[in-house]
N, C-alpha and C positions, 0 to 999 in steps of 0.2 A: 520656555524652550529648554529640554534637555542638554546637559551637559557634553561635549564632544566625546565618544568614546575613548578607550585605553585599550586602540589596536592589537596592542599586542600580548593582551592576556585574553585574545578573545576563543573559546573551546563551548559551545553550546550543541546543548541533541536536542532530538524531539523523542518522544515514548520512544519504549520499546515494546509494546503490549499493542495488539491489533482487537481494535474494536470488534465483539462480535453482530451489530448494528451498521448496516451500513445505508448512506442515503440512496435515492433513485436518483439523483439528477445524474450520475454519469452515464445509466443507462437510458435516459430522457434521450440523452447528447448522441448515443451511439444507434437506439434506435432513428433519430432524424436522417442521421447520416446514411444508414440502411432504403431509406426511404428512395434515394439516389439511385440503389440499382435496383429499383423498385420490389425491395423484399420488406414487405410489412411485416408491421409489430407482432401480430401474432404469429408471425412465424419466426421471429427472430426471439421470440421469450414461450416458443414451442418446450414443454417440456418441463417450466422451470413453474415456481407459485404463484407467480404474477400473473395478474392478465392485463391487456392494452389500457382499459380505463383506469389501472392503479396509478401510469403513470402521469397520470395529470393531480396525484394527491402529494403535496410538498413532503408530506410526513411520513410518507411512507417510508417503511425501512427492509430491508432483505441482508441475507445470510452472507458473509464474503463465501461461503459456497457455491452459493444460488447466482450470485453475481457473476464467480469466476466460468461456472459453465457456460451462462450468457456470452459473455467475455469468447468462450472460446467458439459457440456457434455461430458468431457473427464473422469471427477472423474465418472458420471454415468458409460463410457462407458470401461474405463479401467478397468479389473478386478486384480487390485492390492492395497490391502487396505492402503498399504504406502506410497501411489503415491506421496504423498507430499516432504516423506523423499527423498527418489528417484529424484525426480525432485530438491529439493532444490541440492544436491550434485552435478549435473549438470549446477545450477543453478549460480552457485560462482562468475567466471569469463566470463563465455559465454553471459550472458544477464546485464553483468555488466561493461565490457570492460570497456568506456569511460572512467566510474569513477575507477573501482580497477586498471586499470595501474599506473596511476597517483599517486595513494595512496598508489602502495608498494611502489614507492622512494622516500616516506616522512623520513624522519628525526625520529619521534616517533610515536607510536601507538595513539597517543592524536592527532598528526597531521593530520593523516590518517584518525580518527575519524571525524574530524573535515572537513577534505576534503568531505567525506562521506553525512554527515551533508548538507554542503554548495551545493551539487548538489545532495539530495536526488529525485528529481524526473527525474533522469536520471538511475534509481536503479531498477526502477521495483514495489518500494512496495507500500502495500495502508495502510500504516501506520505513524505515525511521533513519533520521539524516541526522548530522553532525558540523557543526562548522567551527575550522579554526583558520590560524592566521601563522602563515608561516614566511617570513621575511617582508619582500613586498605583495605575497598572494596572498588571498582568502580561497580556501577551498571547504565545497558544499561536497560531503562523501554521501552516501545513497547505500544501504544494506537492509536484503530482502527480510521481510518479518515473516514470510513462508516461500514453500522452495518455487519457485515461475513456473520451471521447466517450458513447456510449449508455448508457455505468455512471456517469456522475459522481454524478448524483445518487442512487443505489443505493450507492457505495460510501461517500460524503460521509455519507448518512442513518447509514450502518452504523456506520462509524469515531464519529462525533462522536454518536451516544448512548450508545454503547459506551463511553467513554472518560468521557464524565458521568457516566454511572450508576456506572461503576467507582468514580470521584472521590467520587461521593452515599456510595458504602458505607463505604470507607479511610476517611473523614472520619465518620460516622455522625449525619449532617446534612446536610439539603437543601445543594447548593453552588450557591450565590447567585452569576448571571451578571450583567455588565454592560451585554453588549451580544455578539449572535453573528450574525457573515458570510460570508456563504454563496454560493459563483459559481455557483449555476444560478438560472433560472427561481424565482418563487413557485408553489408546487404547489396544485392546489383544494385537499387537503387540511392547507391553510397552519396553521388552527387546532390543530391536532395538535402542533404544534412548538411552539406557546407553552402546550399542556396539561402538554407532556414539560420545556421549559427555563425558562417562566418570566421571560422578558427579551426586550429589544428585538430584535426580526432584523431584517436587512437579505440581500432576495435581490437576484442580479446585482451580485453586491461585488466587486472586483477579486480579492481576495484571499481563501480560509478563514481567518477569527479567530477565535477563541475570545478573549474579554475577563473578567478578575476582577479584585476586590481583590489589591491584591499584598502584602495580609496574609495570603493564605492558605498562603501558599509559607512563610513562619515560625511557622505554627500545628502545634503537636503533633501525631502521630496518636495515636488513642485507642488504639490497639494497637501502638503503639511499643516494641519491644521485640527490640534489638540479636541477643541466641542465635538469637532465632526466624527472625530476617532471616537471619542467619550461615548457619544452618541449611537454611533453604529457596534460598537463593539458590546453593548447591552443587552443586542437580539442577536450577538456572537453567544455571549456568554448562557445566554437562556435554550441557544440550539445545542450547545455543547453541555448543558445539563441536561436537559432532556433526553437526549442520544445517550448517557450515563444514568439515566434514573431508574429507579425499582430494577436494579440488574441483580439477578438470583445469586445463590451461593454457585450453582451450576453455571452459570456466564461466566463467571471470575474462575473461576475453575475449568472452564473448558481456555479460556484466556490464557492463562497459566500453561496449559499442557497442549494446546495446539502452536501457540504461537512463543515465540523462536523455533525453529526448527533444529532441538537440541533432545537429546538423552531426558526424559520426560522425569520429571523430581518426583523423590519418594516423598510420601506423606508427611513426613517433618519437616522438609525443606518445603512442599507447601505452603502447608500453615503458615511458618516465616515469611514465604515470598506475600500471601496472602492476610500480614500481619496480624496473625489470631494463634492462639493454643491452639494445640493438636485436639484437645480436650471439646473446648469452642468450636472445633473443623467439626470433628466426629457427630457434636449435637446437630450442627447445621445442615449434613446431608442426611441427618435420621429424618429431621423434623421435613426435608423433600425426599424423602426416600428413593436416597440415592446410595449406591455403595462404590467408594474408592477404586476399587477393583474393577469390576460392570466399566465404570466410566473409563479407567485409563485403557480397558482391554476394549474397546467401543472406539477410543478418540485413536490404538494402534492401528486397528483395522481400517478407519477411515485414514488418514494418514497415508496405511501403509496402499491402499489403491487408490488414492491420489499422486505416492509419487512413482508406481510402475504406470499408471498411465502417464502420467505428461511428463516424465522426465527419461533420460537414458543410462542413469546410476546402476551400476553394479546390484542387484540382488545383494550381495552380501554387505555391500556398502547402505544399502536399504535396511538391514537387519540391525548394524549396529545404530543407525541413526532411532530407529523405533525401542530402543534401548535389549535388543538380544545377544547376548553375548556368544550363546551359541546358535550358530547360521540351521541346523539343522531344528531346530525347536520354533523357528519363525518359518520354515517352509509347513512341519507338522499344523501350526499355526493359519498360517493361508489355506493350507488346502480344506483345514477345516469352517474356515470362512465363505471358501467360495466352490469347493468341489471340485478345483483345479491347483497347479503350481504357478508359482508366481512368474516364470517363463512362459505360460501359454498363456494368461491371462493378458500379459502385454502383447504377444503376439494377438489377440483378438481387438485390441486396440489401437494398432497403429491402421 
């Protein structure tokens, strides 16, 4: 048995790097759901590279691109405005398998967190979480690894009932909140969220927090039991190599500059972030012929009409996130992209 934790030095993340692989079981989960207002699979993944029979191969992987469009046909197409909540309660251990087996038979809730953590991109989410300890609370923070915009609340609802309900079960006992915050809007259907958590919310919070006791983090699980963790945690560690294996110099690289949603690093900061000489960068996109350039000026454009469609940001607040310092050389820029300004292009999308 592990030693009781040391509360109060507790500060653990998960990545900050958003895998460019991602599984099908959350699209498994949300196509069944679709099934309900009888809109079948192939109209619900209309569009995208998949077709119906992929999703019965475990190993399948697709794009967080190709997912997020899924993602958002469905919220179009489904007429349930809580699809989120809905989908996360389904969401728990179905598209989470590898990791939540392993993590009820940890030893404590800190374990388990921490298991959670260590193969975050085997979970589903497009987010990376933080947890500390600050008096008698424990708080789990939630910060986007790309911008939502028209999924925040879709994938907010999904992750953070997902991630309770998990918690409800490993524990086998209600898991008593102290307080949960939430950055969108209050939804009409607000009452929903205090049937499912039970505790104070606060919507338009700065932050995602999830708030507990931080006696839950040195509470037993009731299925704590070390072989069975050992055990399961083998075909954890073998899905989360796999999901990372033969990834190109261009994976890592588009890793790098798509995900945080920050001022894109010049080529030396790179290489650093990507622990290689600049020297070693330069041979590696020769040898796939790729050029520095082509690719950042590729991953602005995508980017940049990703976030005039799904979000409501300023154009010029758009320009300096794509790293333009002047707003007039990113408009030059768009319209040579698409034959339009970046104002009418969103007007064709709402």
């Amino acid at each position: 048995m592990s030693q009781p934790p040391d509360l109060r030095r507790i500060h653990i993340k998960s990545t900050d790097r958003l895998n460019l692989k991602r599984s099908i079981y959350s699209l498994n989960i949300l196509v069944e759901y679709a099934k309900k207002f009888n809109i079948g699979p192939e109209v619900l993944l209309y569009g995208s590279t998949l077709s119906p029979s992929d999703l019965g191969d475990p190993e399948m992987f697709i794009s967080p691109e190709e997912e997020l469009k899924i993602f958002r046909r469905a919220v179009f197409l489904i007429p349930d405005p809580k699809i989120g909540l809905e989908i996360g309660r389904l969401h728990n251990v179905s598209a989470m398998t590898r990791v939540a087996i392993p993590s009820m038979f940890c030893d404590t809730m800190l374990d388990a967190i921490h298991m959670m953590f260590k193969y975050i991109d085997l979970t589903q989410t497009y987010c990376k979480y933080e947890l500390t300890v600050k008096d008698d609370l424990a708080v789990v923070s939630c910060e986007e690894l790309i911008v939502f915009g028209d999924l925040r609340r879709f994938l907010c609802e999904r992750d953070t009932v997902s991630a309770y309900t998990l918690f409800c079960n490993m524990l086998g006992t209600p898991f008593i909140l102290k307080e949960l915050k939430l950055t969108y809007p209050r939804p009409e259907y607000a009452k929903a969220y205090q049937d499912i958590f039970n505790c104070p919310i606060t919507f338009n919070a700065d932050r995602h927090q999830v708030i507990f006791d931080k006696s839950y983090l040195s509470q037993r699980m009731p299925l704590a039991n070390a072989l069975t963790r050992e055990t399961y945690e083998k075909d954890c560690k073998r899905a989360y190599t796999r999901l990372h294996e033969q990834t190109s110099t261009l994976d890592k690289i588009q890793q790098e500059l798509l995900f945080p949603h920050e001022e894109p690093p010049s080529f030396d900061k790179l290489a650093r972030r990507l622990n290689m000489s600049t020297r070693t960068l330069r041979r590696r996109l020769a040898a796939e012929g790729i050029s520095f350039r082509s690719l950042l000026h590729d991953i602005r454009k995508k980017r940049a009409l990703e976030l005039i469609s799904s979000t409501d940001l300023p154009i010029e607040t758009i320009a300096v996130k794509l790293g333009y310092k002047d707003v007039a050389n990113f408009y030059h820029a768009f319209k040579n992209w698409t034959g339009t300004t970046p104002t009418s292009y969103r007007k064709t999308r709402i």
